[in-house]
VOVOTI-66879 format. One record per atom (N, C-alpha, C): residue in one letter; y, z, x. Coordinates in nm, 4 decimals. Layout:
N
[A [Y Z X]]
...
END
This chain:
106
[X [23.7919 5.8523 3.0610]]
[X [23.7169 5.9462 3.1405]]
[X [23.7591 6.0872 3.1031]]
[X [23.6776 6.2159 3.0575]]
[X [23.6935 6.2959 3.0428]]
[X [23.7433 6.3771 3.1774]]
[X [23.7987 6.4806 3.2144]]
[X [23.8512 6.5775 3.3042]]
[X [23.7717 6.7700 3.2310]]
[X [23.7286 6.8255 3.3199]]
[X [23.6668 6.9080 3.2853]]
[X [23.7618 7.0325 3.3947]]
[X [23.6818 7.1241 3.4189]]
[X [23.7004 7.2631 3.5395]]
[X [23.6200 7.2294 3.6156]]
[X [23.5532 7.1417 3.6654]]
[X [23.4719 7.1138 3.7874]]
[X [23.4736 7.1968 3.9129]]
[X [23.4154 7.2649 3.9555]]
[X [23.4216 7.3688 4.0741]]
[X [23.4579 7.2769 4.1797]]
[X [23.5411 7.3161 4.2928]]
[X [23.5744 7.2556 4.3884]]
[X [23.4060 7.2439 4.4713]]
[X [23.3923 7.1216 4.5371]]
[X [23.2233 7.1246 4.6104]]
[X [23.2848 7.1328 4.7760]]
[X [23.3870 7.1159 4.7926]]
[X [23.4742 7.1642 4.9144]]
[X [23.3296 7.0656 5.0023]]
[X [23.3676 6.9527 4.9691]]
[X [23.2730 6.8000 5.0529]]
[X [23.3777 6.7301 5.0445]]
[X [23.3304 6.6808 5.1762]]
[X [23.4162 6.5618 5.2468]]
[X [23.3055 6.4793 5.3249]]
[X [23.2634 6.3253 5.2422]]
[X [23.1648 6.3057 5.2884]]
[X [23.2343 6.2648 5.4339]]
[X [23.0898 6.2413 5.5452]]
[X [23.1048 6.2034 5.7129]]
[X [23.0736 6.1106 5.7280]]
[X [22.9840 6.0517 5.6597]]
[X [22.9592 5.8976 5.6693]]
[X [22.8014 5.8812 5.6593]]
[X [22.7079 5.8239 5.7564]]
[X [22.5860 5.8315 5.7144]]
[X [22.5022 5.9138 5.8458]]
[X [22.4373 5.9848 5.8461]]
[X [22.3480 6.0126 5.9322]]
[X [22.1941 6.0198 5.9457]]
[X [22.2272 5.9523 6.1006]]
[X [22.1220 5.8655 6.1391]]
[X [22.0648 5.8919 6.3028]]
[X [21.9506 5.9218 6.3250]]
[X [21.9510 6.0024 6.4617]]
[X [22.0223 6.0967 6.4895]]
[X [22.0663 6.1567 6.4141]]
[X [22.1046 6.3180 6.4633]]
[X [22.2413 6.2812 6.5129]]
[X [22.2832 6.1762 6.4533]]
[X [22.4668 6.2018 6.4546]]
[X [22.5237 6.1285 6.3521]]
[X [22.6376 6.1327 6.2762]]
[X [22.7107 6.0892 6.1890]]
[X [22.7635 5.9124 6.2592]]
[X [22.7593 5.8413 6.1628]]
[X [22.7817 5.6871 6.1771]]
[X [22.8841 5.6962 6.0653]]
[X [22.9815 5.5621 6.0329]]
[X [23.0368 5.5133 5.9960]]
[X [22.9180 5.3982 5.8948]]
[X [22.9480 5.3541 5.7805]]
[X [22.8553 5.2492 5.7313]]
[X [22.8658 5.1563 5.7696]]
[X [22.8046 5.0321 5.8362]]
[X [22.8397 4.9010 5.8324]]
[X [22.9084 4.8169 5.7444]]
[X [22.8633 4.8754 5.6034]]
[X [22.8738 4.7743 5.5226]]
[X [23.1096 4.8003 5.4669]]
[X [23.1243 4.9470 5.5275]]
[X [23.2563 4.9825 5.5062]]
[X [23.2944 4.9677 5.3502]]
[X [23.1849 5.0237 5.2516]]
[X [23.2006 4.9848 5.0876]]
[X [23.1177 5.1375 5.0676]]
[X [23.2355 5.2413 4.9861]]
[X [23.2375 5.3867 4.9088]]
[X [23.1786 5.3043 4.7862]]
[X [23.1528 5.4220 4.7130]]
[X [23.1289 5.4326 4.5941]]
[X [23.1133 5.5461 4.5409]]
[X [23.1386 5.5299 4.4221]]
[X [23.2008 5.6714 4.3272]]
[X [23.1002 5.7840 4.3131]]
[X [23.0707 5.8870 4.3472]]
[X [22.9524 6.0276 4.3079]]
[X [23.0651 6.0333 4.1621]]
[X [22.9438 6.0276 4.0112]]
[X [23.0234 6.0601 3.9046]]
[X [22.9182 6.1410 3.8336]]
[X [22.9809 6.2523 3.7909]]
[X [22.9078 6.3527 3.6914]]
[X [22.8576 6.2955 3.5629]]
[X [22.7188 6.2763 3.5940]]
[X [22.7046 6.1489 3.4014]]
[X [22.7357 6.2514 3.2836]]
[X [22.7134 6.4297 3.3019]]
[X [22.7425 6.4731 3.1897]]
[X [22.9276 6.4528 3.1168]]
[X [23.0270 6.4215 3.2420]]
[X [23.1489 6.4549 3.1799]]
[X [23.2332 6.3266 3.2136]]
[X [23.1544 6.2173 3.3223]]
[X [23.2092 6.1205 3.3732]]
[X [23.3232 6.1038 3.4708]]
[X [23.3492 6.2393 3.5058]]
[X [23.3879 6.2875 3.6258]]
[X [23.3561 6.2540 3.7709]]
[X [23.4704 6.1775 3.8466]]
[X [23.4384 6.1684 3.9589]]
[X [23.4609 6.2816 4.0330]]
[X [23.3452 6.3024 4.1244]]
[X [23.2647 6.4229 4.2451]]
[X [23.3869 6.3565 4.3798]]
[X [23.3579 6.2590 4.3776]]
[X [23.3988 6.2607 4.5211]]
[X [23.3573 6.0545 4.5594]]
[X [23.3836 6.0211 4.6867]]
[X [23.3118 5.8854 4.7275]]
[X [23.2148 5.9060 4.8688]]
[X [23.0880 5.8484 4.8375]]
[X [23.0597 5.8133 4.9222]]
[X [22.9941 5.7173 4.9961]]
[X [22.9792 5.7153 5.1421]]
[X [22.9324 5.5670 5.2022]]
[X [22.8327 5.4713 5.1467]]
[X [22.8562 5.3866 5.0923]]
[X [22.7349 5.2955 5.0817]]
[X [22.6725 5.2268 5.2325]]
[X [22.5415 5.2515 5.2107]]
[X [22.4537 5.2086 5.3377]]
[X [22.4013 5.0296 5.3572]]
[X [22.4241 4.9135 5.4403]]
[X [22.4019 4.8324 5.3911]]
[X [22.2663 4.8381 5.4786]]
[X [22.2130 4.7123 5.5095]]
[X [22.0895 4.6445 5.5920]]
[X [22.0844 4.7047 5.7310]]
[X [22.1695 4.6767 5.7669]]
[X [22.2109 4.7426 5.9541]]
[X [22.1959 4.8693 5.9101]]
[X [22.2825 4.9370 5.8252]]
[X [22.2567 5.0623 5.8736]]
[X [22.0694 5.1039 5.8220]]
[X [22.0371 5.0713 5.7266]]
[X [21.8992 5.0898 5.7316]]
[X [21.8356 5.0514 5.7946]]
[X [21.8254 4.9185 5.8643]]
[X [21.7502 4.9167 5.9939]]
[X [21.7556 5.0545 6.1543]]
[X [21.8578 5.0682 6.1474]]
[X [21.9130 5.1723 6.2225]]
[X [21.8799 5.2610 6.2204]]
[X [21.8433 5.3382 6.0565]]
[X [21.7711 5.4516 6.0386]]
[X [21.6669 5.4730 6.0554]]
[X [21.5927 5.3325 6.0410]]
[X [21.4347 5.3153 6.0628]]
[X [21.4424 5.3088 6.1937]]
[X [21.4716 5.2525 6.3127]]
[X [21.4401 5.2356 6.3873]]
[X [21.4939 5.3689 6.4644]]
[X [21.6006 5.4682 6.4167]]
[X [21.6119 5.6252 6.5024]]
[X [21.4327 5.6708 6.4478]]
[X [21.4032 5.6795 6.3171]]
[X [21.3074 5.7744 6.2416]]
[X [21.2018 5.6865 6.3493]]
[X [21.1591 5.6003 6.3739]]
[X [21.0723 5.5006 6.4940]]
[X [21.0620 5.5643 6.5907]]
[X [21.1313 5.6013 6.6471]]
[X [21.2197 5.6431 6.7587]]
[X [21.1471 5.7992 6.7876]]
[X [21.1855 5.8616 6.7313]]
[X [21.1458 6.0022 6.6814]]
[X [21.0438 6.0536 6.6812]]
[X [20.9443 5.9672 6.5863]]
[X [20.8362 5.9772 6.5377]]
[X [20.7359 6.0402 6.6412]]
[X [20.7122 5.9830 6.7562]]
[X [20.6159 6.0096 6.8165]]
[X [20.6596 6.1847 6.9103]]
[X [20.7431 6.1973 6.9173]]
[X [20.7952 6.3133 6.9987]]
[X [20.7593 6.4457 6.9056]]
[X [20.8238 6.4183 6.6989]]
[X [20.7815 6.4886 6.6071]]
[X [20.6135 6.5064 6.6211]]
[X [20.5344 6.3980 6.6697]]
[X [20.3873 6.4253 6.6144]]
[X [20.3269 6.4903 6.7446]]
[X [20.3780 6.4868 6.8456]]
[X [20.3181 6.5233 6.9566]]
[X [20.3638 6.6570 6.9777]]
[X [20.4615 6.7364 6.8948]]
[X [20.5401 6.8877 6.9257]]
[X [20.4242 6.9782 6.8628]]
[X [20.3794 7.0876 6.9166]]
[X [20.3076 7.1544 6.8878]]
[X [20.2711 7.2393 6.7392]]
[X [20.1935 7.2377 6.6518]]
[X [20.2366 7.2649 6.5189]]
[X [20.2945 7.4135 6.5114]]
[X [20.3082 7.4813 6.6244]]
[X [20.3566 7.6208 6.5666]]
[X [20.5550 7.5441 6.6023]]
[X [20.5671 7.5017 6.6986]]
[X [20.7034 7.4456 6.7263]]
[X [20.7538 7.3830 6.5934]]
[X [20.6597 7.2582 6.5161]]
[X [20.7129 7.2195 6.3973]]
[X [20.7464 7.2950 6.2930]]
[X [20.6235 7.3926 6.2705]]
[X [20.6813 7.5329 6.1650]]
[X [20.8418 7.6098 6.2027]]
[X [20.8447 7.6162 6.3050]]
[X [20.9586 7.7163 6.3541]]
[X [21.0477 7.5921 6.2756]]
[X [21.0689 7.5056 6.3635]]
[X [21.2155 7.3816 6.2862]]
[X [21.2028 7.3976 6.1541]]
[X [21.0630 7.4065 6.0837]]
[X [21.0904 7.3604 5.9687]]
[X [21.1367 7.4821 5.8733]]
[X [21.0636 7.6197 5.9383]]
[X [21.1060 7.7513 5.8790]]
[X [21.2861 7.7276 5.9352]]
[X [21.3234 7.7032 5.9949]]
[X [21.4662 7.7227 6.0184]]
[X [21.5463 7.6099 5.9305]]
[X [21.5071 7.5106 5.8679]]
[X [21.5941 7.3968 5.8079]]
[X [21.5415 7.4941 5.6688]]
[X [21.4515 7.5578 5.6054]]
[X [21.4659 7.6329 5.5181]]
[X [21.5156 7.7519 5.4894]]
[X [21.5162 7.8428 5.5914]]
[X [21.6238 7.9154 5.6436]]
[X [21.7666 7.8650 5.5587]]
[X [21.8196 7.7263 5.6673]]
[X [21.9637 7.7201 5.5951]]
[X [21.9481 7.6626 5.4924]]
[X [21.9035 7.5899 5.4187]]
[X [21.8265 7.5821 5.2937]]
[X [21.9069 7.6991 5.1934]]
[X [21.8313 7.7946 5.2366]]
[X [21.8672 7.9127 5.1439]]
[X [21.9992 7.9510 5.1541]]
[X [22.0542 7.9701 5.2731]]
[X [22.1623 8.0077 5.2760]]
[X [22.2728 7.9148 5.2080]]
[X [22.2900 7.8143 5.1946]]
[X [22.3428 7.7154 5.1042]]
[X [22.2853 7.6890 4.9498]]
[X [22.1658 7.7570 4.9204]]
[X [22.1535 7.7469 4.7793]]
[X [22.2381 7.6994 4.6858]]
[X [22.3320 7.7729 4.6055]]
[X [22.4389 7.7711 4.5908]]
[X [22.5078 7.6808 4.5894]]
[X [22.5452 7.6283 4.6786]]
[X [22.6603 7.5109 4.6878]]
[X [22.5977 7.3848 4.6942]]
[X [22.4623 7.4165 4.7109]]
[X [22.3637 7.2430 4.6942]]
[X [22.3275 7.2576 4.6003]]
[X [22.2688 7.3707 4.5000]]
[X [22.2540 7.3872 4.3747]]
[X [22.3580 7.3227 4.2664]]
[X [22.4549 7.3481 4.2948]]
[X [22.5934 7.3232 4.2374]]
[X [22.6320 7.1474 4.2338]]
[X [22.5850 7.1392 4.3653]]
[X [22.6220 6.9459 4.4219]]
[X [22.5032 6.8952 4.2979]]
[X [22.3745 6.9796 4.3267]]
[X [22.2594 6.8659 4.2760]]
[X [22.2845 6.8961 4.0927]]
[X [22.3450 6.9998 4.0386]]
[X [22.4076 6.9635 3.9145]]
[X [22.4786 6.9036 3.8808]]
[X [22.5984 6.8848 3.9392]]
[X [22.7060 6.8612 3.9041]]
[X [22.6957 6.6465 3.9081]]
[X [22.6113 6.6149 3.9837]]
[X [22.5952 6.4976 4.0468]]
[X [22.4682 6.4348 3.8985]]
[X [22.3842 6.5130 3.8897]]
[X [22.2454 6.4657 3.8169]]
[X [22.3225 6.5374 3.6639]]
[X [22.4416 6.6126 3.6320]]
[X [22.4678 6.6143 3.5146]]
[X [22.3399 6.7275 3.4567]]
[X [22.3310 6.8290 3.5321]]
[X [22.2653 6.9243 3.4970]]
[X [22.2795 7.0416 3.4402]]
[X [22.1958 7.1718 3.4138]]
[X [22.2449 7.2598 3.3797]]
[X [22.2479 7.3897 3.5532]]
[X [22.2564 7.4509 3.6017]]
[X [22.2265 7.5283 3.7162]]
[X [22.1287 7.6733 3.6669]]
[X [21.9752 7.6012 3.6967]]
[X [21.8986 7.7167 3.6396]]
[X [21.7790 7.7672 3.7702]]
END
């Protein structure tokens, strides 16, 4: 395995989230985030098994109807605000989604 200067991504994965709070995986099995350009391991994180995807489906189930019934200027506002921080993290998700997909940052 090569070793490079890899920028610190200052991540610590939380586990999986699902309904609007952090879970633990069921399945209790990491796996390696590796940089395919240098083969560098990023970091580990949760693998999701059956339960927890049922779980997710059934919060996003859950949800669903409250999301379709919120007024569309209310949905713009959430959604202008998750782009909002969006931007403000550029940068450091820019950085994750290279460093992970073995990219260049353009």
């Amino acid at each position: 395995m090569m070793t490079t200067d890899t920028p610190s991504l200052n991540f610590t994965p939380r586990g999986l989230f699902i309904g609007g709070k952090w879970h633990q995986s069921n399945s209790d099995r990491m796996m390696s985030a590796i940089n395919p350009a240098t083969g560098e391991i990023l970091g580990h994180v949760p693998v999701a098994g059956a339960d927890d995807v049922d779980k997710a489906v059934d919060a996003a189930t859950a949800a669903a109807p409250a999301w379709g019934s919120m007024p569309m200027r209310e949905r713009a506002e959430l959604l202008g605000r998750l782009a909002d921080r969006l931007a403000e993290h550029r940068q450091e998700l820019g950085m994750m989604d290279c460093l992970d997909g073995g990219n260049t940052l353009g």
